[in-house]
The first five atom37 places (N, CA, C, CB, O) and aatype in JSON, in Angstrom:
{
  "aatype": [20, 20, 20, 20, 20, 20, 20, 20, 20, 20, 20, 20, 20, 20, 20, 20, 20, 20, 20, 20, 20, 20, 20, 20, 20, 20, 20, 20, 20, 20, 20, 20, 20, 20, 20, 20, 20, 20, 20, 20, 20, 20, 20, 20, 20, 20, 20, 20, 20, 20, 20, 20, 20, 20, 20, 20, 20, 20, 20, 20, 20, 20, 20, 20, 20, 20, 20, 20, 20, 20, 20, 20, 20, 20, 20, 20, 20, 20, 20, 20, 20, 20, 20, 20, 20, 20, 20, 20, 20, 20, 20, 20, 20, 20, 20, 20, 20, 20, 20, 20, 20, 20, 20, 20, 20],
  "atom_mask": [
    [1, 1, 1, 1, 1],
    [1, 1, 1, 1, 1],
    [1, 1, 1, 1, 1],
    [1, 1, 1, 1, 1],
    [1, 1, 1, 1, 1],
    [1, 1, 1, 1, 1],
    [1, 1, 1, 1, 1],
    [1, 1, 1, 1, 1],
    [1, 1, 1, 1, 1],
    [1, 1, 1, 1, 1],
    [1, 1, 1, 1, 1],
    [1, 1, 1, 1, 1],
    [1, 1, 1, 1, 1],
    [1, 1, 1, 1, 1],
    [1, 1, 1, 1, 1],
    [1, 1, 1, 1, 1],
    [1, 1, 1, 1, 1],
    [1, 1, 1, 1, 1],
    [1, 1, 1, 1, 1],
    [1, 1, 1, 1, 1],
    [1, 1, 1, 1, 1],
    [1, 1, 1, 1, 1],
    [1, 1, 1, 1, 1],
    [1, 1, 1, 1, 1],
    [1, 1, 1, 1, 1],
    [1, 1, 1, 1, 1],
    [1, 1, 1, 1, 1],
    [1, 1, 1, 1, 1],
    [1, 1, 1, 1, 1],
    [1, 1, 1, 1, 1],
    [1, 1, 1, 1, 1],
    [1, 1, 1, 1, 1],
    [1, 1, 1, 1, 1],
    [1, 1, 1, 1, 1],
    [1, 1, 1, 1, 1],
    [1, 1, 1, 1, 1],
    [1, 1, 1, 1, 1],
    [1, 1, 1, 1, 1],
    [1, 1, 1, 1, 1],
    [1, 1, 1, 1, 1],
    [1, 1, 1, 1, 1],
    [1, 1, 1, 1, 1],
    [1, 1, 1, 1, 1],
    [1, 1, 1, 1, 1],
    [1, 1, 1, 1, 1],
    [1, 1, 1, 1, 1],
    [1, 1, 1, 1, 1],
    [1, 1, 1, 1, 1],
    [1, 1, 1, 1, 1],
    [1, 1, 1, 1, 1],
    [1, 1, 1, 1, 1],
    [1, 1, 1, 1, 1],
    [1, 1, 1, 1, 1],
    [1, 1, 1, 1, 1],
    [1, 1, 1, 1, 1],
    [1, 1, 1, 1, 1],
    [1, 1, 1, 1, 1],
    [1, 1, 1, 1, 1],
    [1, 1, 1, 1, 1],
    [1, 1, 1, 1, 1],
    [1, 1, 1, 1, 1],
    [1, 1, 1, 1, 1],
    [1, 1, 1, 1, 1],
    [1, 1, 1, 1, 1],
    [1, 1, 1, 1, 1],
    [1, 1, 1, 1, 1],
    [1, 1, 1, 1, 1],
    [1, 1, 1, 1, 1],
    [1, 1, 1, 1, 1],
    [1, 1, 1, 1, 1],
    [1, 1, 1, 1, 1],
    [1, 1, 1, 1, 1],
    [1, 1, 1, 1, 1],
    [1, 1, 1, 1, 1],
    [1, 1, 1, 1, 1],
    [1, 1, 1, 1, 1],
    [1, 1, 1, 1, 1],
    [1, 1, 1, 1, 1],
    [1, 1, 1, 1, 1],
    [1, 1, 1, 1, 1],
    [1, 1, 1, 1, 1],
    [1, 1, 1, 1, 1],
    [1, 1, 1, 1, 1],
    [1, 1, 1, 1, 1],
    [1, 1, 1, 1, 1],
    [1, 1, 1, 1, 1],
    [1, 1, 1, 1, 1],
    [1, 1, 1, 1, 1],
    [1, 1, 1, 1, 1],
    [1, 1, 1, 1, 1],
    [1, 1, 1, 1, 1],
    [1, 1, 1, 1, 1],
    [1, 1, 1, 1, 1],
    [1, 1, 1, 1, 1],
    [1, 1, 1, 1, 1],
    [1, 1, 1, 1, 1],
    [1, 1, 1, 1, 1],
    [1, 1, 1, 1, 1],
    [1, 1, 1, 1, 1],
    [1, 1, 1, 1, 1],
    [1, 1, 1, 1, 1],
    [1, 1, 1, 1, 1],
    [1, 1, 1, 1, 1],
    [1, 1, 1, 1, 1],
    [1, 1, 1, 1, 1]
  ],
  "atom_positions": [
    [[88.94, 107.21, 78.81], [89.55, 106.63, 80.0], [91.08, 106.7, 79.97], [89.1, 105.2, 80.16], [91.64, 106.62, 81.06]],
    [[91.76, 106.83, 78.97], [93.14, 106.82, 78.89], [93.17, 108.29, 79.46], [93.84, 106.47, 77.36], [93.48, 107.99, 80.62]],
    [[93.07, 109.68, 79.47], [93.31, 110.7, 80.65], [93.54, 110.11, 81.8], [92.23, 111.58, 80.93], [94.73, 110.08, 82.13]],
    [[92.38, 109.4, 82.89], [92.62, 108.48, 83.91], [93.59, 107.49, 83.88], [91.62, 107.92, 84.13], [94.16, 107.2, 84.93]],
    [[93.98, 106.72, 82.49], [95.28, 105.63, 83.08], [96.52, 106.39, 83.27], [95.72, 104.32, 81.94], [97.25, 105.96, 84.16]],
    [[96.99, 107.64, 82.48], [97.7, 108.59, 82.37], [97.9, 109.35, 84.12], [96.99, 109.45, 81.15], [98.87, 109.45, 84.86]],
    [[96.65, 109.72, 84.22], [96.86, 110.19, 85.78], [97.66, 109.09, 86.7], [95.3, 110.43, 86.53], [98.79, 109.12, 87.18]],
    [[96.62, 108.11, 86.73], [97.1, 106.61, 87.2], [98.16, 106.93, 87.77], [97.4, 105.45, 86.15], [98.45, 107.46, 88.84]],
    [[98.9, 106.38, 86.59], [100.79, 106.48, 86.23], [101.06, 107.84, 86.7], [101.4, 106.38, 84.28], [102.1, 107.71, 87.34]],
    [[100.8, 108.76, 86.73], [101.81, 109.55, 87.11], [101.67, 109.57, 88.75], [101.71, 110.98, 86.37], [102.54, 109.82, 89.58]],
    [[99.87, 109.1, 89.0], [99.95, 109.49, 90.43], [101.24, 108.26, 91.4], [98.07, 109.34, 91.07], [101.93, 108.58, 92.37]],
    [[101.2, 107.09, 90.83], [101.79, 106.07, 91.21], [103.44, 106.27, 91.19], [101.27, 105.0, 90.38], [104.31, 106.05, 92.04]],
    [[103.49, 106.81, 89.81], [105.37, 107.37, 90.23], [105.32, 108.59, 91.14], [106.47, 108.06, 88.61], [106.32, 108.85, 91.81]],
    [[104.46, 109.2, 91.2], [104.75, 110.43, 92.43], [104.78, 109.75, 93.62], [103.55, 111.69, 92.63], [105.51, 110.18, 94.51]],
    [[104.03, 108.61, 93.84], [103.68, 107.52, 95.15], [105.14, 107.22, 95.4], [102.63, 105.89, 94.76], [105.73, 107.77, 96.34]],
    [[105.65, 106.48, 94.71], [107.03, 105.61, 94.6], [107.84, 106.54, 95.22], [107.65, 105.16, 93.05], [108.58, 106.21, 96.14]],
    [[107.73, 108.12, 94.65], [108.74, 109.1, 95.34], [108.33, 109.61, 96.22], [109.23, 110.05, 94.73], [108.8, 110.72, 96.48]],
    [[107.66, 109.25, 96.77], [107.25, 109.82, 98.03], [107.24, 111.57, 97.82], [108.39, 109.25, 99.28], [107.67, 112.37, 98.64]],
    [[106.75, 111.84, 96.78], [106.04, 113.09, 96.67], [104.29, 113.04, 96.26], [106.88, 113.88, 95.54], [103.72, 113.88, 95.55]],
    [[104.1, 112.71, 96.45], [102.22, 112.72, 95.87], [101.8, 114.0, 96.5], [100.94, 111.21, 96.6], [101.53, 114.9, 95.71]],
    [[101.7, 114.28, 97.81], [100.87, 115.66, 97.73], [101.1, 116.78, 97.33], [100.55, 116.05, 98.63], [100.32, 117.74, 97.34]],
    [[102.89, 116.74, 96.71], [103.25, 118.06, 95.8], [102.41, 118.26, 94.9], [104.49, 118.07, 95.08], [101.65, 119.19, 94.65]],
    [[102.81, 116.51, 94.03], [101.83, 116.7, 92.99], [100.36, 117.04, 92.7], [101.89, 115.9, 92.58], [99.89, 117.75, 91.82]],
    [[99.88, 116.47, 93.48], [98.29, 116.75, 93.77], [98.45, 118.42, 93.8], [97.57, 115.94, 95.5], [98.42, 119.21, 92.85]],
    [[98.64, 118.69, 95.29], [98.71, 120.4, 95.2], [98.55, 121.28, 93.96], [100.04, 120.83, 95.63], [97.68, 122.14, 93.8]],
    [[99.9, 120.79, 92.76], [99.79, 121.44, 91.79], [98.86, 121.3, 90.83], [100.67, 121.43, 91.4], [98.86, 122.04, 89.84]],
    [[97.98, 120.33, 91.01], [96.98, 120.03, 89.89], [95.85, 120.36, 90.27], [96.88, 118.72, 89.45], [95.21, 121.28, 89.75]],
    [[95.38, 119.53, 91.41], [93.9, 119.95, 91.76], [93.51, 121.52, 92.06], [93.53, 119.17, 93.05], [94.25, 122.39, 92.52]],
    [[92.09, 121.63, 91.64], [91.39, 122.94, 92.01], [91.43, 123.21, 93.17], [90.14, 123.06, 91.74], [91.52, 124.36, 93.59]],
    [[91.34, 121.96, 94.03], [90.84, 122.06, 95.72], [91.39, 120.83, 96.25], [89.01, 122.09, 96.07], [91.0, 119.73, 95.85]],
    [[92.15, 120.96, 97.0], [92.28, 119.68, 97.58], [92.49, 119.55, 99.57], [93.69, 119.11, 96.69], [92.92, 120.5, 100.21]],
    [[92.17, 118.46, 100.1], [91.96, 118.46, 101.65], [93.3, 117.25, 101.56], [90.03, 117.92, 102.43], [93.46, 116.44, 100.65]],
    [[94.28, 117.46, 102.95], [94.83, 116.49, 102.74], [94.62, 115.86, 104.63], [96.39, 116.86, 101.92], [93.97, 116.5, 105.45]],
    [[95.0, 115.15, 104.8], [94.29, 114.35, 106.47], [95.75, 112.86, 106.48], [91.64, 113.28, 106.12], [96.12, 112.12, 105.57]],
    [[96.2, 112.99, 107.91], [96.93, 111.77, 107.66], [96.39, 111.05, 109.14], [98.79, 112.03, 107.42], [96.18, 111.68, 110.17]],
    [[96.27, 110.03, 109.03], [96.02, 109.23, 110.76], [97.1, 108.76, 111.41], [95.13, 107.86, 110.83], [97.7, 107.87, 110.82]],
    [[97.48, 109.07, 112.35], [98.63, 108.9, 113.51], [98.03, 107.16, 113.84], [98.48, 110.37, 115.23], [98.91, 106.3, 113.83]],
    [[96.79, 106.76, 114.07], [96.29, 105.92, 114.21], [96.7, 104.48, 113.21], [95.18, 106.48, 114.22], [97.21, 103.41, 113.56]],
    [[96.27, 104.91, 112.01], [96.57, 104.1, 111.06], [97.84, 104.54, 109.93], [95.28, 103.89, 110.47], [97.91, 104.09, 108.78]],
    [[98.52, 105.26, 110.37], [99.69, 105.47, 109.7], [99.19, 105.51, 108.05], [100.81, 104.27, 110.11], [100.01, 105.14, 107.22]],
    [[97.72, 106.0, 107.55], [97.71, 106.27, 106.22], [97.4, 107.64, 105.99], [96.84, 105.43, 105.55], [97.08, 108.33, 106.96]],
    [[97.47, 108.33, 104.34], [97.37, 109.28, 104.25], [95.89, 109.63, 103.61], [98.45, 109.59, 103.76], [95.64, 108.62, 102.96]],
    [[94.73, 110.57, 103.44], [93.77, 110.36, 103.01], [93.8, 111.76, 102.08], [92.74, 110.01, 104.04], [93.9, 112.84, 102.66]],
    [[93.73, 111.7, 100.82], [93.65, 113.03, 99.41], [92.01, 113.1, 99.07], [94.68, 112.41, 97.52], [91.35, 112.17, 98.61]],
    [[91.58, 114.27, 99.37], [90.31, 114.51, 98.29], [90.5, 115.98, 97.85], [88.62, 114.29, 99.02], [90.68, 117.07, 98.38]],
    [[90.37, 115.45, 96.61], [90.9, 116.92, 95.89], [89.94, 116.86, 94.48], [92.95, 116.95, 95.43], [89.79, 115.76, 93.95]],
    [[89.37, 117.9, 93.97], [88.54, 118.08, 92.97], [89.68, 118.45, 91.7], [87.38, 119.27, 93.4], [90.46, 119.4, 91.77]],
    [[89.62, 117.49, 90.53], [90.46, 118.11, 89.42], [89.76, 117.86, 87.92], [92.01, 117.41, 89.48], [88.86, 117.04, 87.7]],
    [[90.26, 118.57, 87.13], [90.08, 118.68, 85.97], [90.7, 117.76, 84.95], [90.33, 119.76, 85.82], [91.92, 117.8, 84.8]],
    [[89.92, 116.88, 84.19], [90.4, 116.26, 83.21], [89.48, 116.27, 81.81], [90.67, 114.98, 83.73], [88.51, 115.61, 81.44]],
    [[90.14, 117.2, 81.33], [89.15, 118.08, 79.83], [88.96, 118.65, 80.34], [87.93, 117.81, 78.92], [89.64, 119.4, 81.04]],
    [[87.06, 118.42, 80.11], [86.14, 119.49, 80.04], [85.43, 119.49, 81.62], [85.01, 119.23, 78.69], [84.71, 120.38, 82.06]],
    [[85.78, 118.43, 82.22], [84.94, 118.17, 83.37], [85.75, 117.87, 84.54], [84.01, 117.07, 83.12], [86.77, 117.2, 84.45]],
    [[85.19, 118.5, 86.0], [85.63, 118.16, 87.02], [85.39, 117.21, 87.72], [85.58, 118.8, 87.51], [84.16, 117.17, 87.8]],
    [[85.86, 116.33, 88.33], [85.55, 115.09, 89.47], [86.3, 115.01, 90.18], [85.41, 113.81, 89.18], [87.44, 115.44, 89.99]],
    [[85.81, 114.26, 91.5], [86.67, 114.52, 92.88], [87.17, 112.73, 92.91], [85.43, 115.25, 94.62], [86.76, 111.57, 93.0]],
    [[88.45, 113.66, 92.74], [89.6, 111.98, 93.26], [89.88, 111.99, 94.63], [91.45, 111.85, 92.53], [90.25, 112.89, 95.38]],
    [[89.53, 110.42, 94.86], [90.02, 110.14, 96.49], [91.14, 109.41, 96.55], [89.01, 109.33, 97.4], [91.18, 108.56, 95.67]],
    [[92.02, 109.44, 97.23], [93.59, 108.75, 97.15], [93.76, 108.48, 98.8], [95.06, 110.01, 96.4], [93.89, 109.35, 99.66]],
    [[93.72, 107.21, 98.97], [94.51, 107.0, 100.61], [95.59, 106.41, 100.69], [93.83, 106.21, 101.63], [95.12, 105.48, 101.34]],
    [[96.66, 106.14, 100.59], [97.55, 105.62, 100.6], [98.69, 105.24, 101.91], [97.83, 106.2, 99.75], [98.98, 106.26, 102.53]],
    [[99.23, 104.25, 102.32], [100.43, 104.33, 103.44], [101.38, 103.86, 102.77], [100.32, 103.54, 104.82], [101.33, 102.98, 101.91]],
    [[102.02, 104.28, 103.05], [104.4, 104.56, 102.91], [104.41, 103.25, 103.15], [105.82, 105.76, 104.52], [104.6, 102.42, 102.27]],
    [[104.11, 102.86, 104.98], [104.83, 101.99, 105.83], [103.96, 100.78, 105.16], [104.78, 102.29, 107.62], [104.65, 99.8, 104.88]],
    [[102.82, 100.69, 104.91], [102.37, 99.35, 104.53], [102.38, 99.01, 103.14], [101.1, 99.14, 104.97], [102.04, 97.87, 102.81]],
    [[102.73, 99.88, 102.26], [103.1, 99.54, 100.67], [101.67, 99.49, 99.7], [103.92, 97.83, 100.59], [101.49, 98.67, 98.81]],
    [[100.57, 100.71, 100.13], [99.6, 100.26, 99.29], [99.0, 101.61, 99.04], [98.64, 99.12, 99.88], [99.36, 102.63, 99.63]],
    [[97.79, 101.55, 97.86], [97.41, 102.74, 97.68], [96.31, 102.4, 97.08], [98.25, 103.62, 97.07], [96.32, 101.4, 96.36]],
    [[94.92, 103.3, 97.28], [93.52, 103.14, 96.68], [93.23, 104.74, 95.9], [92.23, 102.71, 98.1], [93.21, 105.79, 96.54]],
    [[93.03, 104.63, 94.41], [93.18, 105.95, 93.46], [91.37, 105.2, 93.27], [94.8, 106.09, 91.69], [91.01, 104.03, 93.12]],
    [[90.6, 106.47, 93.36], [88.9, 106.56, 93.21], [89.05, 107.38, 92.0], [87.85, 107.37, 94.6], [90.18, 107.76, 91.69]],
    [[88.06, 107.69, 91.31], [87.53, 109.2, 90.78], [86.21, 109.2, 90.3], [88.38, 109.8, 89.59], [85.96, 108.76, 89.17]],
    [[85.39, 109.61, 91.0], [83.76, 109.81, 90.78], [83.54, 111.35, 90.39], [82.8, 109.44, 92.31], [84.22, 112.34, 90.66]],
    [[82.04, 111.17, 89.44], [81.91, 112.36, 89.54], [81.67, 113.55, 90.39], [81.45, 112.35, 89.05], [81.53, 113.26, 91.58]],
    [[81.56, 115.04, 90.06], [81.08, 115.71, 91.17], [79.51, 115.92, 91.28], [81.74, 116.97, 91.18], [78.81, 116.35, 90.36]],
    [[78.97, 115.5, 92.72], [77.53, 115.76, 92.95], [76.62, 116.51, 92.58], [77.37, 115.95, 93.78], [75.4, 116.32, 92.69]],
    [[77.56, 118.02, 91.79], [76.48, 118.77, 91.7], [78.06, 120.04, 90.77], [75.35, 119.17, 93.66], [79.28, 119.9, 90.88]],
    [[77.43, 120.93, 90.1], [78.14, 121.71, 89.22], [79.07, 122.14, 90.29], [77.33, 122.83, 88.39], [78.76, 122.42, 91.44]],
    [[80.56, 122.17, 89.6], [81.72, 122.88, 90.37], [81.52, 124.39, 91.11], [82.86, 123.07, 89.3], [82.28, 124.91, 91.93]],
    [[80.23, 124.93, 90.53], [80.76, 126.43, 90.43], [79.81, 126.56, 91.49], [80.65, 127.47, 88.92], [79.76, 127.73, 91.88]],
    [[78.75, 125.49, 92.32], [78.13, 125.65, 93.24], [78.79, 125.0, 94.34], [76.98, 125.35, 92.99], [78.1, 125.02, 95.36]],
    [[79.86, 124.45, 94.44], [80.62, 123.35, 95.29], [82.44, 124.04, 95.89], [80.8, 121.73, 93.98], [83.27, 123.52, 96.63]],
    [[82.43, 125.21, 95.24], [83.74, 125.55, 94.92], [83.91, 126.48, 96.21], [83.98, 126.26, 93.37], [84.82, 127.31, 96.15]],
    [[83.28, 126.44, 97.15], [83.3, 127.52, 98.45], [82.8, 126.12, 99.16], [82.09, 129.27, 98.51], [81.8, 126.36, 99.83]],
    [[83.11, 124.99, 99.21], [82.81, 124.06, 100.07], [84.33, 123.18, 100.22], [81.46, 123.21, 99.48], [84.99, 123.18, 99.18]],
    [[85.0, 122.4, 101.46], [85.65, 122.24, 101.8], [85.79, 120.47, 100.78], [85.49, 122.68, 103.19], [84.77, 119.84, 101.1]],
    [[86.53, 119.71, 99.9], [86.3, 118.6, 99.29], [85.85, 117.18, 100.57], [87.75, 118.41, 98.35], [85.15, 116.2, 100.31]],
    [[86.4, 117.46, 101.69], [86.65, 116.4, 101.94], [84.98, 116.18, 103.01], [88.31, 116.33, 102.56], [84.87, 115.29, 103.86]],
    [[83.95, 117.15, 102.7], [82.32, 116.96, 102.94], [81.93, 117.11, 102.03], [81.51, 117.7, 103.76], [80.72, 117.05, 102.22]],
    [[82.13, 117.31, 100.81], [81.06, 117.03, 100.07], [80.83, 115.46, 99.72], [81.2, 117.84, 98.91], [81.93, 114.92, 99.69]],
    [[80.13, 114.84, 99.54], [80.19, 113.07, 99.03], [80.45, 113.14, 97.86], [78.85, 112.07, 99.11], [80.04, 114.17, 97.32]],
    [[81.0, 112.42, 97.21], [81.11, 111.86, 95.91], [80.43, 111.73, 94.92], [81.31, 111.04, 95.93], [80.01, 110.64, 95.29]],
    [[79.95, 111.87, 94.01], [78.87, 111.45, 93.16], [79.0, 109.73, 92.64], [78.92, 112.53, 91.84], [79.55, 108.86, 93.32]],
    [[78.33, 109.52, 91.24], [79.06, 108.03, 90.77], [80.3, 107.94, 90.18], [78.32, 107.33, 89.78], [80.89, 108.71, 89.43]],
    [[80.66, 106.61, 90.75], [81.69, 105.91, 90.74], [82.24, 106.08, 89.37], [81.41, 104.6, 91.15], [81.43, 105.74, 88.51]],
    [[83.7, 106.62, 88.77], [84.09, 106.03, 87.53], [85.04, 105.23, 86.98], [84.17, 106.69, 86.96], [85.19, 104.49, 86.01]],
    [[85.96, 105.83, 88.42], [87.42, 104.56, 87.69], [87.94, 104.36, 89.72], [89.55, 105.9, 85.95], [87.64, 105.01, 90.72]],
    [[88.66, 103.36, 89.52], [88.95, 102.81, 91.15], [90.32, 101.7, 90.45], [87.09, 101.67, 92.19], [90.35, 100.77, 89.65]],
    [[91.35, 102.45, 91.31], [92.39, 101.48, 91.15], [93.41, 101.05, 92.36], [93.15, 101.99, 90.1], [93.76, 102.04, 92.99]],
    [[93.78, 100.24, 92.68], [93.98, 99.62, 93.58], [95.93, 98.84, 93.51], [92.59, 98.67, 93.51], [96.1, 98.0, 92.62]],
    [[96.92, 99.1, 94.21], [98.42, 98.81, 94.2], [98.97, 98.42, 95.5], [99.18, 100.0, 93.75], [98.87, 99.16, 96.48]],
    [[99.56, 97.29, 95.53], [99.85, 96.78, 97.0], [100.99, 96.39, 96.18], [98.83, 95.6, 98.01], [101.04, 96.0, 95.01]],
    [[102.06, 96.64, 97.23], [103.73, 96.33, 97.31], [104.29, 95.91, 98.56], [104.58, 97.58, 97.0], [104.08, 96.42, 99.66]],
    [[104.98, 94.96, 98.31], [105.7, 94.67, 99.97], [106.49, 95.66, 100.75], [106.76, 93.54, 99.95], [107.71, 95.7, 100.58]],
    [[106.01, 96.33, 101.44], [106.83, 97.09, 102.27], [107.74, 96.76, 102.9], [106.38, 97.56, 102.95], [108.35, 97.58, 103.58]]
  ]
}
């Protein structure tokens, strides 16, 4: 689990700088990014590698309201059958780590 607190942290200082989807970009295998005009948040599903194994992290986060939800479940089914599919339809598999950061905006 320390790979995941490691991500954590870095995803959270990329948050702070208001760069996160650089970062993402450069890491993940696949990633969908979606923002709502509606709700002024941003929504990440991107499939990445930590070791030996892939799982799809979900990240939604808003700027204006000071908060952010980091998922990472496994993937549903082997990468190498999923990898010509778009991340943000495939579902999730089980749940493994979920972390959660609210700041006063």
């Amino acid at each position: 689990m320390s790979e995941f607190e490691s991500f954590k942290n870095a995803v959270i200082k990329n948050w702070k700088k208001r760069r996160l989807p650089s970062f993402i970009k450069k890491r993940a295998l696949d990633a969908t990014f979606t923002y709502s005009y509606e709700t002024r948040e941003t929504y990440i599903v991107a499939w990445m590698q930590f070791g030996s194994k892939i799982y799809v992290v979900d990240i939604t986060y808003s700027y204006e309201r000071g908060w952010l939800e980091l998922a990472i479940s496994e993937l549903p089914a082997p990468y190498s059958k999923l990898k010509n599919y778009d991340p943000l339809i495939v579902p999730p598999g089980k749940s493994i780590y979920k972390y959660e950061v609210r700041q006063d905006a």
